[in-house]
C-alpha positions in Angstrom: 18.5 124.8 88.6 19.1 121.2 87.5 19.1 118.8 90.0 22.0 117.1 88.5 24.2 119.6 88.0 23.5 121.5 91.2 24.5 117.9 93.1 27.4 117.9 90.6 28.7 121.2 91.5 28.2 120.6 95.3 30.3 117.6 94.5 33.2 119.5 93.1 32.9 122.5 95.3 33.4 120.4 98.7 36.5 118.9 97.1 38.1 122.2 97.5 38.1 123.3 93.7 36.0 124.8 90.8 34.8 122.9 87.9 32.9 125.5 85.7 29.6 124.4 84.4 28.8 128.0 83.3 31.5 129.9 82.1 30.4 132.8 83.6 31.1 130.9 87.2 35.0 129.2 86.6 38.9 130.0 86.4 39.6 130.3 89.9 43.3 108.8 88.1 41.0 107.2 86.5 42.5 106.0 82.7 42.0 108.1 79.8 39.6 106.9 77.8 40.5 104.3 74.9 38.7 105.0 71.6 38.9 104.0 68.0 38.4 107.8 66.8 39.6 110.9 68.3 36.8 113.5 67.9 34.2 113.0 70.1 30.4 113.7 68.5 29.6 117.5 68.2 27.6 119.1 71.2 24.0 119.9 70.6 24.2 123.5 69.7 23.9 126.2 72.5 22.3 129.6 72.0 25.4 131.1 73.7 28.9 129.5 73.9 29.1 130.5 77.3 27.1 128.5 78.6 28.7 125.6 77.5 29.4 123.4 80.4 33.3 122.9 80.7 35.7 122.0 83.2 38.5 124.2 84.3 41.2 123.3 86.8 44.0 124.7 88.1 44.0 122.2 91.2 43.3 119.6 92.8 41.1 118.3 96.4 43.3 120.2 98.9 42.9 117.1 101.5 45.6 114.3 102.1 49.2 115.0 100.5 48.2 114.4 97.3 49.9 116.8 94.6 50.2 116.3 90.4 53.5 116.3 88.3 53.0 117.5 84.7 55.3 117.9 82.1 54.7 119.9 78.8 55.3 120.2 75.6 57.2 116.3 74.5 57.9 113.5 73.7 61.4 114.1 72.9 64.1 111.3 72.7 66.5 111.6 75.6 64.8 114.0 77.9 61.5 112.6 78.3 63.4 109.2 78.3 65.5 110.6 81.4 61.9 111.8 83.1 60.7 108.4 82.2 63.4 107.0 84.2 63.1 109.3 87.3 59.6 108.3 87.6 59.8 104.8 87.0 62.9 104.4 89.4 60.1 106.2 92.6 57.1 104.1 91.0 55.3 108.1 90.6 52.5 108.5 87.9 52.7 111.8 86.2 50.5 113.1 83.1 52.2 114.5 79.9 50.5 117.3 77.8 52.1 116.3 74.3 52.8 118.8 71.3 51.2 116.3 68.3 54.1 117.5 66.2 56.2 115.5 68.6 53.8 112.6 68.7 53.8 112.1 65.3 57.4 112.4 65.1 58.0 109.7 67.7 55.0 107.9 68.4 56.9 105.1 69.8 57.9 107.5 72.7 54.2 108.2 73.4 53.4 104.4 74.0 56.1 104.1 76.3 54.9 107.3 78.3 51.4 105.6 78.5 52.7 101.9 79.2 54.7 103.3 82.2 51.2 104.0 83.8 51.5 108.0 83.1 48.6 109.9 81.4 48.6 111.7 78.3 47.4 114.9 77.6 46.4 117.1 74.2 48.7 120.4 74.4 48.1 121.3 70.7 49.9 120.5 67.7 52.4 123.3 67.4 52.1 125.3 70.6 50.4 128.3 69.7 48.5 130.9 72.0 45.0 129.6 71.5 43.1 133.2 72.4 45.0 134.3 69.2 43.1 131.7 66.9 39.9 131.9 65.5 37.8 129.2 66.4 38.4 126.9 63.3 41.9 127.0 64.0 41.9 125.9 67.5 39.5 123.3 66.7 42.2 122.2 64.1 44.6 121.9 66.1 43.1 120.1 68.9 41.5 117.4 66.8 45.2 117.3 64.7 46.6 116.0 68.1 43.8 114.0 69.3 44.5 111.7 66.5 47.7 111.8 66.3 47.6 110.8 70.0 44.9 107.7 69.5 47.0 106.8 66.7 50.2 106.0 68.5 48.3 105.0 71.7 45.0 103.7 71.0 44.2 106.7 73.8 42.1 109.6 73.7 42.6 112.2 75.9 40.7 113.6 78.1 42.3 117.0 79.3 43.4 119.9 77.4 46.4 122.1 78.5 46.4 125.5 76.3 49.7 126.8 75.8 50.8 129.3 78.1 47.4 128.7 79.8 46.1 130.6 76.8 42.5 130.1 76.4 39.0 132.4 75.7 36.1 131.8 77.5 34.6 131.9 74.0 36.6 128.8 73.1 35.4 126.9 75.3 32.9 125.0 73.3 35.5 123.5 71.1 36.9 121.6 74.4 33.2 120.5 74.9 33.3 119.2 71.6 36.0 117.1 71.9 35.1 116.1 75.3 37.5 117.6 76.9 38.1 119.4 80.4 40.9 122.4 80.5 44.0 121.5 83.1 45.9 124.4 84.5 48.3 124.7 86.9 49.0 126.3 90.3 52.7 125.5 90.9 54.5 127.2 87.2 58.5 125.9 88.5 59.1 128.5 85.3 61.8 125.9 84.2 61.4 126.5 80.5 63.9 130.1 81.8 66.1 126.6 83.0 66.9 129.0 85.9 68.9 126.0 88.0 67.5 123.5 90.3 68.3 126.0 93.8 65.3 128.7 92.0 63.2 125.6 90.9 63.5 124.0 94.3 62.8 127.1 96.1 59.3 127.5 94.0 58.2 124.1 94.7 59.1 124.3 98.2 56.9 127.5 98.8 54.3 126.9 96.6 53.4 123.4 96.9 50.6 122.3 99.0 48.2 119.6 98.9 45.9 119.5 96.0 48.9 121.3 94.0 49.4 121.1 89.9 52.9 121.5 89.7 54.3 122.7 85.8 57.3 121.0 84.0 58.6 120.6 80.9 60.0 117.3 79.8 62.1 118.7 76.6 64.4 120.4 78.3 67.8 118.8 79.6 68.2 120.9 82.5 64.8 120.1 84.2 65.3 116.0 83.1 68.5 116.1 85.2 66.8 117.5 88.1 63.2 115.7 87.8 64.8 113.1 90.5 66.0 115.5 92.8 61.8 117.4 92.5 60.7 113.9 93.1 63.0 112.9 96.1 62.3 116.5 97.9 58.8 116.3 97.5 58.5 112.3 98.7 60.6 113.4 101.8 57.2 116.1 102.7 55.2 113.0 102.2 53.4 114.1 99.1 51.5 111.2 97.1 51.5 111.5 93.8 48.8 111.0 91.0 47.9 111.6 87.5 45.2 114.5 86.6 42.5 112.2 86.0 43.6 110.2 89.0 42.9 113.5 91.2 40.2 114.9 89.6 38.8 112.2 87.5 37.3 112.2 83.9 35.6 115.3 83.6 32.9 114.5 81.7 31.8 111.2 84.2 28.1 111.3 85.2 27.8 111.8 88.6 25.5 109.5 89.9 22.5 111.5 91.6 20.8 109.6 94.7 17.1 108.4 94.1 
């Protein structure tokens, strides 16, 4: 085995979660990175796409109190403007998985998500169920929205959430391509039902544990209203808050191997 990468997944493995450099092996903040193009320079080509080296997460190091709050699928006006607030008003980074058909629709509202100190994330132009797509297509739409994204915010990304955590294995050399590890969740508050805040609480409360990826959804009215009541519940268990790349870090960073 590679030296290097058998350091680099000790690394990840004594944090308490699995990044996948085979993808035979996975599914169990630092900034994003500022760029002046979106797609990120084509991977040499691999004999199988499995073996493409990719990072999948669905959590974080389980030590501390540290937890992630994610909301999907905006910007919107109003809502995400109401999450906005929550957060801002607790001083709590969060990272936002934006639809590009909403970034390009109010691009204005993406720089404010990434000037209030909260990472961005690529959740696909439209929202479709990736594993559905051919290849072509899901490259489409993630490189639509990585520009879309650097565009308005003169950010690139650096995580990829698939809708409704819908992703092949096989896929998983397009996300290489762009650079890009895969965030899941381990917390799903299922607010998108908008089931009231007693059923969201009660998920949170019994799933939520250090190292947690909680899911949100910032277009929805019903979960901005109750965001500040989320944040206040989980401050009072002493939880400290970060964005993904804050928690995990950039997924694609070298890791420095000792001489």
């Amino acid at each position: 085995m590679n030296r290097r990468f058998f350091i680099k997944k000790v690394f990840f493995s004594f944090f308490g979660f699995s990044i996948g450099y085979s993808l035979r092996d996975v599914f169990p903040l630092q900034k994003p990175i500022v760029n002046s193009h979106a797609t990120a320079p084509a991977p040499s080509p691999s004999k199988n796409p499995l073996d493409i080296e990719v990072p999948f997460v669905h959590s974080g190091p389980g030590f501390g109190r540290r937890i992630a709050i994610t909301f999907d699928d905006g910007p919107v006006p109003y809502t995400t403007e109401m999450v906005l607030r929550a957060l801002e008003s607790r001083k709590i980074p969060a990272t936002f998985f934006m639809l590009g058909e909403h970034v390009k629709a109010y691009p204005s509202l993406a720089r404010e998500v990434l000037a209030a100190g909260h990472e961005i994330g690529n959740h696909t132009f439209n929202h479709p169920q990736l594993s559905k797509l051919s290849d072509a297509q899901v490259e489409d739409q993630i490189r639509l929205t990585q520009d879309l994204i650097v565009d308005a915010t003169g950010t690139r990304p650096v995580w990829l959430r698939p809708p409704y955590g819908s992703f092949r294995r096989s896929q998983a050399h397009i996300a290489y391509k762009f650079k890009l590890g895969v965030a899941l969740w381990n917390v799903d508050t299922r607010d998108w039902t908008k089931p009231g805040l007693q059923k969201v609480m009660k998920i949170i409360e019994e799933e939520t544990k250090p190292g947690a990826i909680i899911l949100l959804h910032d277009i929805h009215k019903e979960t901005a209203q109750m965001t500040g009541q989320i944040l206040d519940f989980l401050l009072e268990k002493e939880y400290e808050f970060s964005t993904i790349s804050g928690f995990i870090g950039n997924p694609y960073a070298p890791v420095r191997v000792p001489s």
